[in-house]
Biopython code that builds the backbone (N, CA, C, O; Angstrom):
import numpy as np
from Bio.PDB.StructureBuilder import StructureBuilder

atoms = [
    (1, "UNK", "N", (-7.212, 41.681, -32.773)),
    (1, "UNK", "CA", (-6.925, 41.037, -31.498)),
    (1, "UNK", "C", (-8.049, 40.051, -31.174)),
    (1, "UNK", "O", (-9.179, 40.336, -31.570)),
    (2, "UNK", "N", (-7.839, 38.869, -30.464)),
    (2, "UNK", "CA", (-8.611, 38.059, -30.407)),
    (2, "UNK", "C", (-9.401, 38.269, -28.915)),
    (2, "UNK", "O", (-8.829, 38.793, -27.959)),
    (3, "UNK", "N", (-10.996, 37.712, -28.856)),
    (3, "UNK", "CA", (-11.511, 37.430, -27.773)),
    (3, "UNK", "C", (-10.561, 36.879, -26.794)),
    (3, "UNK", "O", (-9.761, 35.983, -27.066)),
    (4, "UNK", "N", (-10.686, 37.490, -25.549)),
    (4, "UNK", "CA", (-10.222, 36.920, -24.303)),
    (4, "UNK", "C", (-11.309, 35.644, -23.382)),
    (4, "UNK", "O", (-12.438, 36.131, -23.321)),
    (5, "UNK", "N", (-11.283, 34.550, -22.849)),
    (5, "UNK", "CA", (-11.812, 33.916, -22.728)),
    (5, "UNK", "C", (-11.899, 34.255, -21.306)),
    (5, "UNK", "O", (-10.903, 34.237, -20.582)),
    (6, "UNK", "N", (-13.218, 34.605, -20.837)),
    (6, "UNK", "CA", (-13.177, 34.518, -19.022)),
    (6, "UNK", "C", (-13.680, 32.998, -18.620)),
    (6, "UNK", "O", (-14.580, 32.214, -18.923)),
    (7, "UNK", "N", (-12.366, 33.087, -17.620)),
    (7, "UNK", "CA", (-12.876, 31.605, -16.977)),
    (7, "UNK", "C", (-13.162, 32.031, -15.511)),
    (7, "UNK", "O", (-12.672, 32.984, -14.905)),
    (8, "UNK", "N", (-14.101, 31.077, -15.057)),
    (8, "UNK", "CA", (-14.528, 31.351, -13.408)),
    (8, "UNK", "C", (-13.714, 31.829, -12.612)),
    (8, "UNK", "O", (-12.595, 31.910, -13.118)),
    (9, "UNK", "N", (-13.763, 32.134, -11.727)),
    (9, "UNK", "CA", (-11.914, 32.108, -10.773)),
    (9, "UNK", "C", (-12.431, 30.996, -9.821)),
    (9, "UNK", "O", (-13.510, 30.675, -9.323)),
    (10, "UNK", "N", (-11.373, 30.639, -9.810)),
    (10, "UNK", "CA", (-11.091, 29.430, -8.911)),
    (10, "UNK", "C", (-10.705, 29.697, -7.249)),
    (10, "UNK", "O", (-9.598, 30.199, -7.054)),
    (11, "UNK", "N", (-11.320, 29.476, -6.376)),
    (11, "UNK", "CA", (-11.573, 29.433, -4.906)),
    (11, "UNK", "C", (-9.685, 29.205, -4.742)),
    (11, "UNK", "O", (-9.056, 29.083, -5.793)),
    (12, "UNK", "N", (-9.096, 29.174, -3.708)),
    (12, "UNK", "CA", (-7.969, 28.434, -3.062)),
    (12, "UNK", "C", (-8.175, 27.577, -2.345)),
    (12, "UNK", "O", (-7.239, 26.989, -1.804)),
    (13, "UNK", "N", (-9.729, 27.175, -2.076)),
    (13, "UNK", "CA", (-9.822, 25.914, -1.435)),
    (13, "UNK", "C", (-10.116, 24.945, -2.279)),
    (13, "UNK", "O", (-9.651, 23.821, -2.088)),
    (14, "UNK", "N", (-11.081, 25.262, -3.540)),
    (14, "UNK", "CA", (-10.732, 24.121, -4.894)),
    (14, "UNK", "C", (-9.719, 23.607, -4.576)),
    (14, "UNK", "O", (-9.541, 22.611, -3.876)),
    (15, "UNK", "N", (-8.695, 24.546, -5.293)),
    (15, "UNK", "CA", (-6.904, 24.504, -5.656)),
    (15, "UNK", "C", (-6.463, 23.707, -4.450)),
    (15, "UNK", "O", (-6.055, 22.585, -4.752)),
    (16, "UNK", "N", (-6.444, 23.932, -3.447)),
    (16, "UNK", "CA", (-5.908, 22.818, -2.389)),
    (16, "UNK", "C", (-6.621, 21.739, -2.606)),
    (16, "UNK", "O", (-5.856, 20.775, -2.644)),
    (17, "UNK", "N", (-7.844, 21.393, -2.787)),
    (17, "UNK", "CA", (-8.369, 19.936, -2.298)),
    (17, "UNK", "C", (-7.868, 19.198, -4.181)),
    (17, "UNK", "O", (-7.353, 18.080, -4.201)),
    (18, "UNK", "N", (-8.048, 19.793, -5.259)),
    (18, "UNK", "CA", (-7.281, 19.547, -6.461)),
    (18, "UNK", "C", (-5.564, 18.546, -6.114)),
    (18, "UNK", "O", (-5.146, 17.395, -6.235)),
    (19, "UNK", "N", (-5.112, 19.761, -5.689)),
    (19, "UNK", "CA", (-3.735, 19.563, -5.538)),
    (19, "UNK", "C", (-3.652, 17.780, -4.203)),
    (19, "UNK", "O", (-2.951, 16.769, -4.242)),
    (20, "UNK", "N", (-4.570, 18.172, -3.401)),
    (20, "UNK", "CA", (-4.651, 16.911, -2.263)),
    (20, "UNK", "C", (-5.056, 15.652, -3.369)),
    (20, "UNK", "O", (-4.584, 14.515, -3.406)),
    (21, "UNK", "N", (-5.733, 16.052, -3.943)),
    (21, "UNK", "CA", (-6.545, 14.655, -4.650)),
    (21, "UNK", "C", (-5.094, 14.068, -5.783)),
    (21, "UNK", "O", (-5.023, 12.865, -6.032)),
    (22, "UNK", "N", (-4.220, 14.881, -6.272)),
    (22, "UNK", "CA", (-3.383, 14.386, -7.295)),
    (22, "UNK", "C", (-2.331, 13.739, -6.214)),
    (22, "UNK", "O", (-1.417, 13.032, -6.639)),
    (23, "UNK", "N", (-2.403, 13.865, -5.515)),
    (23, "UNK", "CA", (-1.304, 13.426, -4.580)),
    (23, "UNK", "C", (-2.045, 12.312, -4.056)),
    (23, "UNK", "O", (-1.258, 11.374, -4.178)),
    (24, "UNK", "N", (-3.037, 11.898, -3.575)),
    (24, "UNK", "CA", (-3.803, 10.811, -3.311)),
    (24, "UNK", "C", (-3.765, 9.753, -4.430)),
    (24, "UNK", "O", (-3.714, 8.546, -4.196)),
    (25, "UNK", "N", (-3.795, 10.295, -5.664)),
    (25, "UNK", "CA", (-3.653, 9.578, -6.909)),
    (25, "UNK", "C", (-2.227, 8.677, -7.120)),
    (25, "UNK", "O", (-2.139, 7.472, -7.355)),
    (26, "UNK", "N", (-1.139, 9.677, -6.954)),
    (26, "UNK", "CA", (-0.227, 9.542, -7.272)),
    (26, "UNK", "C", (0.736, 8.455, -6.014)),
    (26, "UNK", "O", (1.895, 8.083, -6.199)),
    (27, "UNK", "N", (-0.153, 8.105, -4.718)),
    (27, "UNK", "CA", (0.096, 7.207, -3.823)),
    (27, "UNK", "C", (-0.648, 6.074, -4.244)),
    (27, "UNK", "O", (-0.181, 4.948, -4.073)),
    (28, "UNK", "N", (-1.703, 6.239, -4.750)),
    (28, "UNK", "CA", (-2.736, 4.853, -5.290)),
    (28, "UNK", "C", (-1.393, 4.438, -6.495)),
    (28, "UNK", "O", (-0.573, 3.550, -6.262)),
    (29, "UNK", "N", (-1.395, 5.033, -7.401)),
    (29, "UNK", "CA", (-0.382, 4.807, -8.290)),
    (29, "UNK", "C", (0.802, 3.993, -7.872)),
    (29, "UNK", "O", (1.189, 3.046, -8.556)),
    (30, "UNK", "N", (1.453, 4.394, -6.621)),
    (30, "UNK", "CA", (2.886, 3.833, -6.523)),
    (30, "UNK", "C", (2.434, 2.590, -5.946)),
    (30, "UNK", "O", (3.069, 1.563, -6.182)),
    (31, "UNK", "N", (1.355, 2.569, -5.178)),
    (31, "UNK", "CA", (1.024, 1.258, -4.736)),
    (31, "UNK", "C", (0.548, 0.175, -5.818)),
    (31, "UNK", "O", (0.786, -1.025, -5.687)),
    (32, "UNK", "N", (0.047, 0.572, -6.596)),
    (32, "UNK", "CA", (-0.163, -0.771, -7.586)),
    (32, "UNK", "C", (1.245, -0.727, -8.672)),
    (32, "UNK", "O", (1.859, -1.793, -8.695)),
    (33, "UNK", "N", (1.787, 0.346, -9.527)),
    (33, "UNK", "CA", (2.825, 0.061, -9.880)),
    (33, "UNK", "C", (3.696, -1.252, -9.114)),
    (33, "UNK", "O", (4.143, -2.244, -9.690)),
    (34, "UNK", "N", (3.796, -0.889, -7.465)),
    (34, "UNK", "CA", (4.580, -1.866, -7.122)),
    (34, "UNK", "C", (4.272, -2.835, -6.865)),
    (34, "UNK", "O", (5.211, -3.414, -6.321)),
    (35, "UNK", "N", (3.106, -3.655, -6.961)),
    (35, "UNK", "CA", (2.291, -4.409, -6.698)),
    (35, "UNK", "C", (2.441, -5.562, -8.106)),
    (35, "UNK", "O", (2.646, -6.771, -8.209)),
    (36, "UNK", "N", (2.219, -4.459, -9.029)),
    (36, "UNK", "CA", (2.488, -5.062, -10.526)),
    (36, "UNK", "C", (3.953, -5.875, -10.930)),
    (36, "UNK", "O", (4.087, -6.798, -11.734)),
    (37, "UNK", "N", (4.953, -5.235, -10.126)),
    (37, "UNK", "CA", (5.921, -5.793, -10.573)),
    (37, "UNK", "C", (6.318, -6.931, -9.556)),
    (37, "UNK", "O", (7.397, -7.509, -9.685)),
    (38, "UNK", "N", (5.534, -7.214, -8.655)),
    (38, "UNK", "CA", (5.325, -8.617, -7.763)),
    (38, "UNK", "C", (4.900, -9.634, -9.242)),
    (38, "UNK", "O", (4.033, -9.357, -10.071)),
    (39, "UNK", "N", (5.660, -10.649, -9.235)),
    (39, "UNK", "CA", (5.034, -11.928, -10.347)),
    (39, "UNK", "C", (4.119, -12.535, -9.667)),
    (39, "UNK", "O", (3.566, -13.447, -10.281)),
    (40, "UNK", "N", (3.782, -12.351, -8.652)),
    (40, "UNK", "CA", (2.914, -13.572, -7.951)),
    (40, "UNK", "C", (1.167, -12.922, -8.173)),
    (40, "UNK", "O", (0.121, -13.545, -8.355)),
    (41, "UNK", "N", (1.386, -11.677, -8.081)),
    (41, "UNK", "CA", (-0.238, -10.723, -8.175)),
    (41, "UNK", "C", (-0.269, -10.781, -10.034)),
    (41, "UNK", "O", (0.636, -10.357, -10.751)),
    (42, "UNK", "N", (-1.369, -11.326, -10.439)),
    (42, "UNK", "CA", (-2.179, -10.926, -11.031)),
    (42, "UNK", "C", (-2.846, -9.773, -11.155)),
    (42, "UNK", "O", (-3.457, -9.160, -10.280)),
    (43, "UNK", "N", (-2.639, -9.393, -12.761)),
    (43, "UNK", "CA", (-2.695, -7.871, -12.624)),
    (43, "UNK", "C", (-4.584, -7.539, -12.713)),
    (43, "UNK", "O", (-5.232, -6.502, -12.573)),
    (44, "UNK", "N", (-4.963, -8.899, -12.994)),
    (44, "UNK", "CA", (-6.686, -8.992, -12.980)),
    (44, "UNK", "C", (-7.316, -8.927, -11.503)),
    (44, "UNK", "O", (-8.347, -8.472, -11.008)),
    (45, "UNK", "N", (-5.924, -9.766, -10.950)),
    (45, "UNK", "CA", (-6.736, -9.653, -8.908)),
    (45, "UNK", "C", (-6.700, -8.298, -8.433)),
    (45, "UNK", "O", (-7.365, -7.971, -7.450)),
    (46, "UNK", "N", (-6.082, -7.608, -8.962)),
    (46, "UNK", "CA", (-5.359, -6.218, -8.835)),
    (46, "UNK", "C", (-6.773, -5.616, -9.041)),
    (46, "UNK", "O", (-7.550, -5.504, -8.094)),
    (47, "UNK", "N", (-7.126, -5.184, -10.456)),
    (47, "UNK", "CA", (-8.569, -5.087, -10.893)),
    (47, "UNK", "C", (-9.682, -5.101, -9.972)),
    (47, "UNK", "O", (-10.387, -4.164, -9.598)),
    (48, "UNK", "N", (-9.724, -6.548, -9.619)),
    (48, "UNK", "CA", (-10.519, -7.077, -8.605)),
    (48, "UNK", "C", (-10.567, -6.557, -7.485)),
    (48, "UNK", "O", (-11.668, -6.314, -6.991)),
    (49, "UNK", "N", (-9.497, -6.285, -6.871)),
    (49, "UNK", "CA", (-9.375, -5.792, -5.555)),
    (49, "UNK", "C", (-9.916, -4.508, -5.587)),
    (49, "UNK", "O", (-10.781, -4.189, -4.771)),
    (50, "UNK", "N", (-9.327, -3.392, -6.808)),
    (50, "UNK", "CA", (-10.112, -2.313, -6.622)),
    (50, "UNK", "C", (-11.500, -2.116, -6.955)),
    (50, "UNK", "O", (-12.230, -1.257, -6.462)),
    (51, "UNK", "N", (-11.822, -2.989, -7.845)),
    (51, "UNK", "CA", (-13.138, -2.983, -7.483)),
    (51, "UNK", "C", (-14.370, -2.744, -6.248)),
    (51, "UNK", "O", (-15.377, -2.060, -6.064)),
    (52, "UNK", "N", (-13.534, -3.823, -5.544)),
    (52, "UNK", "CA", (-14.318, -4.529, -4.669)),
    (52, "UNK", "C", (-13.808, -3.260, -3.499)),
    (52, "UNK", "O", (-14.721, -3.132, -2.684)),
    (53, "UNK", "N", (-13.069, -2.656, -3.299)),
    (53, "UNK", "CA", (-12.597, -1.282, -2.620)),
    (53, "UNK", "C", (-13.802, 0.026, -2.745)),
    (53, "UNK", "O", (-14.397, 0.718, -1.919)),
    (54, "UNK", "N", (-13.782, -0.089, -4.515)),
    (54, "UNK", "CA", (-14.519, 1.198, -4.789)),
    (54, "UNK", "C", (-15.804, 0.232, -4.435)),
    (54, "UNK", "O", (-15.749, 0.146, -3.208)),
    (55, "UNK", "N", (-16.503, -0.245, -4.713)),
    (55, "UNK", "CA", (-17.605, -0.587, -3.842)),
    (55, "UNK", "C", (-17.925, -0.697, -2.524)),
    (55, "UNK", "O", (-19.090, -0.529, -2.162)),
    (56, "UNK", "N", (-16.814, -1.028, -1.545)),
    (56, "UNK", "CA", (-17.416, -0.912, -0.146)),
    (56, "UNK", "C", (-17.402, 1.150, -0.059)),
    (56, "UNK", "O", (-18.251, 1.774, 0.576)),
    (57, "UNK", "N", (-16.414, 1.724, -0.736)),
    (57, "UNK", "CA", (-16.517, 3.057, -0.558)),
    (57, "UNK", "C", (-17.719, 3.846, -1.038)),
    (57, "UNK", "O", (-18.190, 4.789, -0.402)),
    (58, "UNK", "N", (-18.232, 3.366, -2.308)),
    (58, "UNK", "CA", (-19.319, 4.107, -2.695)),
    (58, "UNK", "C", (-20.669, 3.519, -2.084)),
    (58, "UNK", "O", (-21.753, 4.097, -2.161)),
    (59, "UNK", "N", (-20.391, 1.945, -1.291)),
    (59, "UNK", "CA", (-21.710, 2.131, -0.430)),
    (59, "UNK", "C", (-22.120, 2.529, 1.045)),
    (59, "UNK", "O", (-23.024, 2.117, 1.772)),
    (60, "UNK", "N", (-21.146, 3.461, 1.221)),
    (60, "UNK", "CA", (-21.621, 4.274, 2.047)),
    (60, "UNK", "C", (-22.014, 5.921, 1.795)),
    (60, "UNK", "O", (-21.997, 6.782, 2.674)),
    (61, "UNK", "N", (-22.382, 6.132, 0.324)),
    (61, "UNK", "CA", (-22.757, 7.593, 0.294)),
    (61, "UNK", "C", (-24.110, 6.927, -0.593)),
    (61, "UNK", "O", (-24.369, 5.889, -1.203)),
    (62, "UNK", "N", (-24.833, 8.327, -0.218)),
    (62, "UNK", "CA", (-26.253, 8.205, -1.338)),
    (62, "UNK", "C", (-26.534, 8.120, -2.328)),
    (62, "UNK", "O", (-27.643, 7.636, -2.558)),
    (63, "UNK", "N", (-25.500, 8.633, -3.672)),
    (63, "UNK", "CA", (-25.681, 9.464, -4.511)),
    (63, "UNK", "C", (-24.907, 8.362, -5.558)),
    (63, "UNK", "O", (-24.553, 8.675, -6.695)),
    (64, "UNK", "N", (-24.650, 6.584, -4.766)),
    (64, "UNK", "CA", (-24.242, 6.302, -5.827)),
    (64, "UNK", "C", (-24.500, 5.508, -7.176)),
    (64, "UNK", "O", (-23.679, 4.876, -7.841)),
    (65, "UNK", "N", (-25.860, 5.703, -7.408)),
    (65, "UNK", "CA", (-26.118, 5.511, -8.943)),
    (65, "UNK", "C", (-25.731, 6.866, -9.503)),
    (65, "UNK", "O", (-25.189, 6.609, -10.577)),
    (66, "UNK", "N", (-25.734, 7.772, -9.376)),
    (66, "UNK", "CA", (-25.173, 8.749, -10.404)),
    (66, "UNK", "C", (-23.671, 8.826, -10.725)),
    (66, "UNK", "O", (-23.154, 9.335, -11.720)),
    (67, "UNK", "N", (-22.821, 7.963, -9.242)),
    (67, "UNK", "CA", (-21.281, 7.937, -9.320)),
    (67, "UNK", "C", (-21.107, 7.093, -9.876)),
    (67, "UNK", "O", (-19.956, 6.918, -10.277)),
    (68, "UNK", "N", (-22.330, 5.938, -10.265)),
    (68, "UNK", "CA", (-21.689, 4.575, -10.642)),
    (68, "UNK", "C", (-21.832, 5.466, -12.395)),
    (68, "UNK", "O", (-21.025, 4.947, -13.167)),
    (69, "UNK", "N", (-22.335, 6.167, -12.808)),
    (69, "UNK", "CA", (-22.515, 6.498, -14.224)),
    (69, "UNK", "C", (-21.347, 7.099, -14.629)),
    (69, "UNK", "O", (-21.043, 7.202, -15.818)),
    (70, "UNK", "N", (-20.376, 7.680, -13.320)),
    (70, "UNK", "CA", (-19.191, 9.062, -13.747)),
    (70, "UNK", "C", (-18.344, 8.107, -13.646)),
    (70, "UNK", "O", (-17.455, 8.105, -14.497)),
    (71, "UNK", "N", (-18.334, 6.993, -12.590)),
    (71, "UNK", "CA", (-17.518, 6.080, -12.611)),
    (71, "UNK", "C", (-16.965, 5.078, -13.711)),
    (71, "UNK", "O", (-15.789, 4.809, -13.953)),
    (72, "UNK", "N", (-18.381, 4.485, -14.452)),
    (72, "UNK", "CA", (-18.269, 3.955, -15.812)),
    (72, "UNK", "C", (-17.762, 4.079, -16.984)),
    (72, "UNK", "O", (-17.344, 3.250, -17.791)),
    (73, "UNK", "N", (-17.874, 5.646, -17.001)),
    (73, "UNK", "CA", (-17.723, 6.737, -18.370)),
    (73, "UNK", "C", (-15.732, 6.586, -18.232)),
    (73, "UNK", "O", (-14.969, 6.453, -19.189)),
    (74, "UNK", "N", (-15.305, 6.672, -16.597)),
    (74, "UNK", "CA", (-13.704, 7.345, -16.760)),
    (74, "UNK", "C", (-13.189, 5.877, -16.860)),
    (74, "UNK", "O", (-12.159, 5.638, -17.491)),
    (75, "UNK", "N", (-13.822, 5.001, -16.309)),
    (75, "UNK", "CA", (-13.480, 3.831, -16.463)),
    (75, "UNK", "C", (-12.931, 3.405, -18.121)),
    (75, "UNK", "O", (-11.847, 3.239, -18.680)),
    (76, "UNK", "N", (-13.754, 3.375, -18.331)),
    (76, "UNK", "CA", (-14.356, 2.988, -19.665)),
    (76, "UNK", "C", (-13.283, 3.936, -20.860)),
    (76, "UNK", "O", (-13.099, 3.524, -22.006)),
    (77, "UNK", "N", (-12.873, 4.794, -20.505)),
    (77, "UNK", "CA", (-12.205, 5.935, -21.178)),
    (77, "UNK", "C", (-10.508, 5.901, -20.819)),
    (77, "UNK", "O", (-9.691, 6.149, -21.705)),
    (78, "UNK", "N", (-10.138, 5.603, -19.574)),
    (78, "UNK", "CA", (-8.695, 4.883, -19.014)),
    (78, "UNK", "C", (-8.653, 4.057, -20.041)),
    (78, "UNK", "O", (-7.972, 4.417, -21.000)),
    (79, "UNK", "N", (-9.365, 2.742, -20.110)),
    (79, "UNK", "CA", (-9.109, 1.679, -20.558)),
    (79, "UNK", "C", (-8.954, 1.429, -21.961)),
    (79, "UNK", "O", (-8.604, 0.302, -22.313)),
    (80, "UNK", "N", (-9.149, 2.250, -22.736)),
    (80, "UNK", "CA", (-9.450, 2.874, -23.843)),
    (80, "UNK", "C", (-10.853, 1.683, -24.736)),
    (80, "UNK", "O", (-10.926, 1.375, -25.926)),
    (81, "UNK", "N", (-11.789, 1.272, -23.546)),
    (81, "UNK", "CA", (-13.045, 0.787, -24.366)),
    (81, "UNK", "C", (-14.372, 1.637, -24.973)),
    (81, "UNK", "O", (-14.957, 2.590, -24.457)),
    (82, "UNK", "N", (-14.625, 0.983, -26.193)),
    (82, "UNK", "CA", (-15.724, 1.643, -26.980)),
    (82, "UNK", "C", (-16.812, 1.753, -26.061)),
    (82, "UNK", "O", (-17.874, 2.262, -26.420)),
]
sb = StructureBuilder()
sb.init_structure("model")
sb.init_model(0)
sb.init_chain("A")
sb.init_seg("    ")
for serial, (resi, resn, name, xyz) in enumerate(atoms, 1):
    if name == "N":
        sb.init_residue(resn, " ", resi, " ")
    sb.init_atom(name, np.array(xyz, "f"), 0.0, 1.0, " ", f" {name:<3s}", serial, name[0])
structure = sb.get_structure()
């Protein structure tokens, strides 16, 4: 019989704010999907815009040179760059 793997247990308030965040995702999502299929937006201004979003958001917390590093990595990994 094989090792059983213990994993942490997980809070129910994780699990809710998890579950809140995929749903936050999944509204960011429908909004640029539909955005994309506008011919007039550029899917680079698109880019741009969130950029310039996640920057006014991350300059209001402290901590963000270490977010700009977690930020880079998923970035960078979506996009599928080396």
């Amino acid at each position: 019989m094989g090792k059983l793997l213990k994993f942490p247990e997980r809070k129910s308030q994780d699990i809710l704010t998890a579950e809140k965040l995929v749903g936050i995702a999944e509204e960011i999502d429908a909004v640029i999907l539909q955005h994309l299929q506008d011919d007039m937006i550029d899917p680079r201004d698109l880019v741009g815009l969130l950029a310039h979003r996640m920057g006014t958001l991350m300059n209001h917390l402290e901590e963000k040179t270490e977010l700009w590093g977690v930020c880079e990595k998923v970035m960078k990994k979506q996009a599928q760059i080396d």
